[in-house]
Every structure is written in structure tokens, then in C-alpha cells.
N, C-alpha and C positions, 0 to 999 in steps of 0.2 A: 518717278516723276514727283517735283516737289509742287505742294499748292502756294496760290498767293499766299498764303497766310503760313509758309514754311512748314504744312504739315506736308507730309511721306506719301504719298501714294502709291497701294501697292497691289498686287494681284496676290489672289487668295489662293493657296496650295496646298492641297491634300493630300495623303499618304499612307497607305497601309503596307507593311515588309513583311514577309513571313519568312521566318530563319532559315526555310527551307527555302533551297534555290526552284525556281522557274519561271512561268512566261511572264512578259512586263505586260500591263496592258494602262492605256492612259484614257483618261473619260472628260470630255471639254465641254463645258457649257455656255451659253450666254455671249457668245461672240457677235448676235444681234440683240440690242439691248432690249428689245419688248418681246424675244423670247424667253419667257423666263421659268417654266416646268422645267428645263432641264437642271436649272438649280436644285430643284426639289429631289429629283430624279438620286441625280449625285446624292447627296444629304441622307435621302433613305438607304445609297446603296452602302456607303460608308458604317454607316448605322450599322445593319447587318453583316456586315463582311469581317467587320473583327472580331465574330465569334466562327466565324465561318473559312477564311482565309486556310489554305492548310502548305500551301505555298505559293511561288511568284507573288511578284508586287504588283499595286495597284495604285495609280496616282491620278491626281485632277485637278485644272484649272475648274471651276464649278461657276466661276463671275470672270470672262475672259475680257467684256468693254464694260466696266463698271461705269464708268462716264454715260453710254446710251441708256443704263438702266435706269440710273438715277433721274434721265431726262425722259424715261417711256420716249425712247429713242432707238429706231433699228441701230442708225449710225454712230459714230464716237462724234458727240455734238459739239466741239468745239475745233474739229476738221471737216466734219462733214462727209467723212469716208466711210466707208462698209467695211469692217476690221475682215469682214472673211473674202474681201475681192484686193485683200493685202502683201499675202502670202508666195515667196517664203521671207518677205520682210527684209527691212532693212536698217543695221544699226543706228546711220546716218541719214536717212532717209524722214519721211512725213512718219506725223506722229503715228497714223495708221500701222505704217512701215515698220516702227521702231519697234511698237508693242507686239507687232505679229512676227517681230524676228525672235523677243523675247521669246515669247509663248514656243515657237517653230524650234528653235534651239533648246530651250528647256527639253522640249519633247524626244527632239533628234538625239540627244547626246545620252538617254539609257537605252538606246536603241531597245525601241518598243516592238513587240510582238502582234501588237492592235492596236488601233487608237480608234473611240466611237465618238463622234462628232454630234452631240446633241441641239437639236435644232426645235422652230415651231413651223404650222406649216397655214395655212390659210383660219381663219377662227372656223368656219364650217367643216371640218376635216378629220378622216382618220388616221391613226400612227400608222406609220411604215417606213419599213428600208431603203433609204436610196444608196445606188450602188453609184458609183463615178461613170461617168460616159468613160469606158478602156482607154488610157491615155495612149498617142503611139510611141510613146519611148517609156512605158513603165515596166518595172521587171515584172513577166509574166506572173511568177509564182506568188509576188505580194497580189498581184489582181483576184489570183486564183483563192488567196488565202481570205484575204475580202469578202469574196463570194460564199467562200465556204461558210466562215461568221453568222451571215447575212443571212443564209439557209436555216442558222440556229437558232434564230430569235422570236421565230413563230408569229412574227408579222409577215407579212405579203413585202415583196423583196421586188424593186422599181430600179432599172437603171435608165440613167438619166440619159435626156436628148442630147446634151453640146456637152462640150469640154470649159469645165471651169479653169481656168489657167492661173486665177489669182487665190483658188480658194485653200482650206486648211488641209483638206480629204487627198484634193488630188498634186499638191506638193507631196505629201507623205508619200504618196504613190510615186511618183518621179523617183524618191529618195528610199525605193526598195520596200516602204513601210505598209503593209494592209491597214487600211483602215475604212471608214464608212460611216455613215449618216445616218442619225433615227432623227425623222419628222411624226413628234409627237404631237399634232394636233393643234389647239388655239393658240394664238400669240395672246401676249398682255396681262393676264393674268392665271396664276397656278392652277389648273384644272388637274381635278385630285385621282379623273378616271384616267387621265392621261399618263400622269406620275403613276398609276398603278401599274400600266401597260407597258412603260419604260423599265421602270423595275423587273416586274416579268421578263422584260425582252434580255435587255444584258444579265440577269442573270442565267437565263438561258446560254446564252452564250459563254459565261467564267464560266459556269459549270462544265460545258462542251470543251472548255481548253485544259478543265482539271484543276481548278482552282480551288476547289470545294472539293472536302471531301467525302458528301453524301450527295445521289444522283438521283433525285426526283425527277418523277415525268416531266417534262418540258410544258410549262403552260402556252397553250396555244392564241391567238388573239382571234378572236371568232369569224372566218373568212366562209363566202362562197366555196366548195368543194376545189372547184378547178382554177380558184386566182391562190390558193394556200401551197401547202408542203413545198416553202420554197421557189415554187416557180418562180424565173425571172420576169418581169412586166417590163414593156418599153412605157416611161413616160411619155406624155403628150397633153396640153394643153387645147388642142385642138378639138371637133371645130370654133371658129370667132365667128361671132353674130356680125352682120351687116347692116344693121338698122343703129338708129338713136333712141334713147328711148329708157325706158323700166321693166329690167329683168323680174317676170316670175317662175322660178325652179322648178318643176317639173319632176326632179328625182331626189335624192339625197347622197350622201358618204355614205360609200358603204354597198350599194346597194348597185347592180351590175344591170348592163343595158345590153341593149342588140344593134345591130345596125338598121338603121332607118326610123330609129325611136326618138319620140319629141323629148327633148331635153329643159328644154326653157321657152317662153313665150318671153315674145318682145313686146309693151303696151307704151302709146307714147303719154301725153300729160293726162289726156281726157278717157285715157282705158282705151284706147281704141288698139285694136291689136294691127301692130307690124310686122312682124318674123316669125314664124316659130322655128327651133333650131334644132334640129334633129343629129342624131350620131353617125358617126362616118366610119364607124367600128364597133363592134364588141368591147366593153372593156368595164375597166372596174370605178366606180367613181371614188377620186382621192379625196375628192374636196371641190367648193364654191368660192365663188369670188369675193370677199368682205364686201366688197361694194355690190349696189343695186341696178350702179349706174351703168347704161348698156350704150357701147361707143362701135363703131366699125372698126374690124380690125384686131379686139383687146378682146382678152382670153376672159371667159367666166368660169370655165369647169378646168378640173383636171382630171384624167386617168392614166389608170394602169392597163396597159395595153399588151395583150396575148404578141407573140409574136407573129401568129397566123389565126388572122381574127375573120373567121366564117367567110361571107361574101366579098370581103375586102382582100383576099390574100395578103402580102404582106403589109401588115401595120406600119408608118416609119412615125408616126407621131409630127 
């Protein structure tokens, strides 16, 4: 893209080859522009990896809407679109479109062995794996290989409620490609325990595919006993408060509830309490609402949810 002023606009690409042949794996950051750990993320993995690489390559878009970053902008602010509800893009197409056919063909055409989609997740939040809702036309075995990954990275591993149909993760998937989602925690600005935890994660995983040629224990991210080793969790954002009002929190990220447990008190201008909201399941808390403001209907918490959680049988989120 060229600017007003005839300078070049271009997206920033990274690469490390190792002369020995093996797995491709691509690493994508920043496709919402006020997530921005996963720049970091990249930066450090690069960093390390070319002393470590022993084969297969490794490549990355690290600033995938430089346009939203520049604006502390989820969306590319001069369309107003969400580069990741873009996909698989289009040459001719809205700017969104254009850039996300870039990005989706750069990727598509070394026909990648993984692709990890770095993302941020609510500001109150822990890192973890989202896997794609199973698309119903994807090739089995890329799903299967996703999953496997996902098991590797020693975060708590969430597949998600609905089918994205526009996003980066689940084209790849349509197109045979494993790939998947780290939600590292706060948007807006670089949280340094977050980037610790991303790092740890992926390279957990090069290491698992053989990319490295020394096999350290896998660092683990510090889980409840039974949300860890991989388990998959159903996301769910649910339950939603039914009052107006001023959410007060009640638990945190991180930290695992039962069913029938107060989660959040409702208070409206003068303190006076409306709702309390209690759990509709067992599960794991991902994360809080950035906002305080408490509306009917609009989600404040999310979890990781067992798939057969205690008194509720099955969970659907």
C-alpha cells in the first residue's frame, strides 16, 4: 500500500531456514491492533531460535494491522474492519480483504505444518489455548494435529463455542493447515509475564515437533490439577447478569469455582445491591470483563468448562 505522501507500506516478515530440511511452522501476531504481547512474543522467539533451530523453518508476520496499532485500534482504522473476521481474503476486495488475502497466501503457499495465531484476551486474564470450534468440512487429521500442538504448550487448552468463519485459525483449517490460538492475557500494552508465558508455550511446542535440538522438560503454566495436562475445556462466557448496574468480582483468573458459587455482585449508583450472579457450572475462570458496567444480557466473566461439570451434566457453554 502506498501512503499519501508516496511512502511504501509494508508488513514486517521474519524468518529463520535451517539447511536441514523439516516442519514449516508460521507465528502471526497483531492482527487486532491493541493486541500487542504477541509482538514481543515473536521478537523474543526469533531471538532465541537461531542459536537453537537444528532444522525446519520458522517464519512470522509479528505486526499483521500495523494501521490499528499505530491507532491503539482493535480494527484497521481507516475501514473499520476486524482484519481477523477477513479471511481467506480477497485480492480485489476491502482493504481488510486485501491484506488478509496477503497475509493467508504468504502462509498458504509453504505449505505450513502449524501456524500459531497470537492473540490478547480480556486485560483481567489468563494465557491459554483456544482450539477452533471443529469446523464441519475440515480435514480431520489437520484438527487432530491442532490438538495435539495445543496439548503441548502447558497452558490449559479451551475449545471454542461457534465457528469463526472469517477468522485466520479456521481458514487454515478448511485449507488442511493445523493451526491455533494463544490468548495471552491483557490487550494494550506489552505485559512482560505474559510474553514469558507465550514464549514458554511455543516453545514447548518447536521443541515437541523437533525443532530444537535439546529436549528440556516442558515448562508448565501453573494450572488447578484437573483444568491442566492438556484437558480440553468448552469455552463459555456464560452466565449474563440481568440487572443494571456496578459489577463487583467476587473471584479472579485463574482461580476455579463450583456450581452454585457467587461470582459477581450487582450494586446499582448508591451501592445498593441488585443481583448476585452465581455459577451455572464448574469451571475455570479465563478472564473479567474490562468494563464495570453491568447491562442485562452482556457477558462479564469467561470460563473453561469440563465437559461434564459435577451437578450440571453436560456443559454446552
Amino acid at each position: 500500500m502506498t501512503g499519501s505522501d508516496l511512502s511504501r507500506r509494508r508488513l514486517p516478515l521474519m524468518s529463520a531456514i535451517s539447511e536441514v530440511p523439516g516442519p514449516v511452522v508460521w507465528l502471526t501476531a497483531c492482527g487486532h491492533g491493541d493486541e500487542v504481547s504477541g509482538i514481543v512474543v515473536i521478537q523474543e522467539i526469533f531471538r532465541h531460535i537461531r542459536r537453537r533451530l537444528c532444522c525446519g523453518s520458522i517464519f512470522a508476520f509479528p505486526l499483521m494491522n500495523p494501521f490499528g496499532f499505530e491507532m491503539v485500534s482493535r480494527n484497521i482504522t481507516m475501514s473499520s474492519e476486524d482484519l481477523n473476521r477477513s479471511f481467506p481474503g480477497n485480492p480485489d476486495g476491502t482493504l481488510g480483504e486485501r491484506i488478509a488475502d496477503l497475509i493467508f497466501t504468504s502462509i498458504i503457499d509453504t505449505r505450513p505444518d502449524l501456524v500459531l495465531d497470537l492473540h490478547n484476551d480480556w486485560i483481567e486474564s489468563i494465557p491459554y489455548v483456544l482450539l477452533d470450534h471443529p469446523p464441519a468440512h475440515a480435514h480431520r487429521q489437520a484438527y487432530r494435529d491442532a490438538r495435539s500442538a495445543a496439548r503441548q504448550s502447558g497452558m490449559c487448552v479451551v475449545v471454542d463455542d461457534e465457528e469463526l468463519h472469517s477468522s485466520l485459525s479456521f481458514n487454515l483449517l478448511l485449507n488442511d493447515v493445523p493451526s491455533l490460538t494463544l490468548e495471552l492475557g491483557k490487550s494494550y500494552v506489552v505485559s512482560e509475564s505474559n510474553v514469558k508465558h507465550g514464549v514458554e508455550a511455543i516453545g514447548n511446542i518447536l521443541a515437541s515437533l523437533g525443532l530444537f535440538d535439546e529436549r528440556k522438560t516442558p515448562v508448565m503454566y501453573p494450572l488447578p490439577e484437573c483444568y491442566g495436562k492438556g484437558r480440553l475445556l468448552r469455552y463459555s462466557d456464560k452466565p449474563y447478569g440481568s440487572r443494571t448496574g456496578i459489577i463487583r468480582f467476587l473471584t479472579r483468573p485463574g482461580e476455579v469455582v463450583s456450581f452454585g458459587q457467587p461470582l459477581a455482585r450487582i450494586v446499582n449508583a448508591f451501592g445498593r445491591h441488585q443481583e448476585t450472579v452465581t455459577a451455572n457450572h464448574d469451571a475455570l475462570v479465563l478472564g473479567l470483563a474490562d468494563s464495570s458496567a453491568a447491562f442485562p444480557g452482556i457477558p462479564i466473566m469467561s470460563f473453561g468448562v469440563p465437559e461434564v461439570s459435577g451437578r450440571n451434566g453436560v456443559a454446552r457453554g
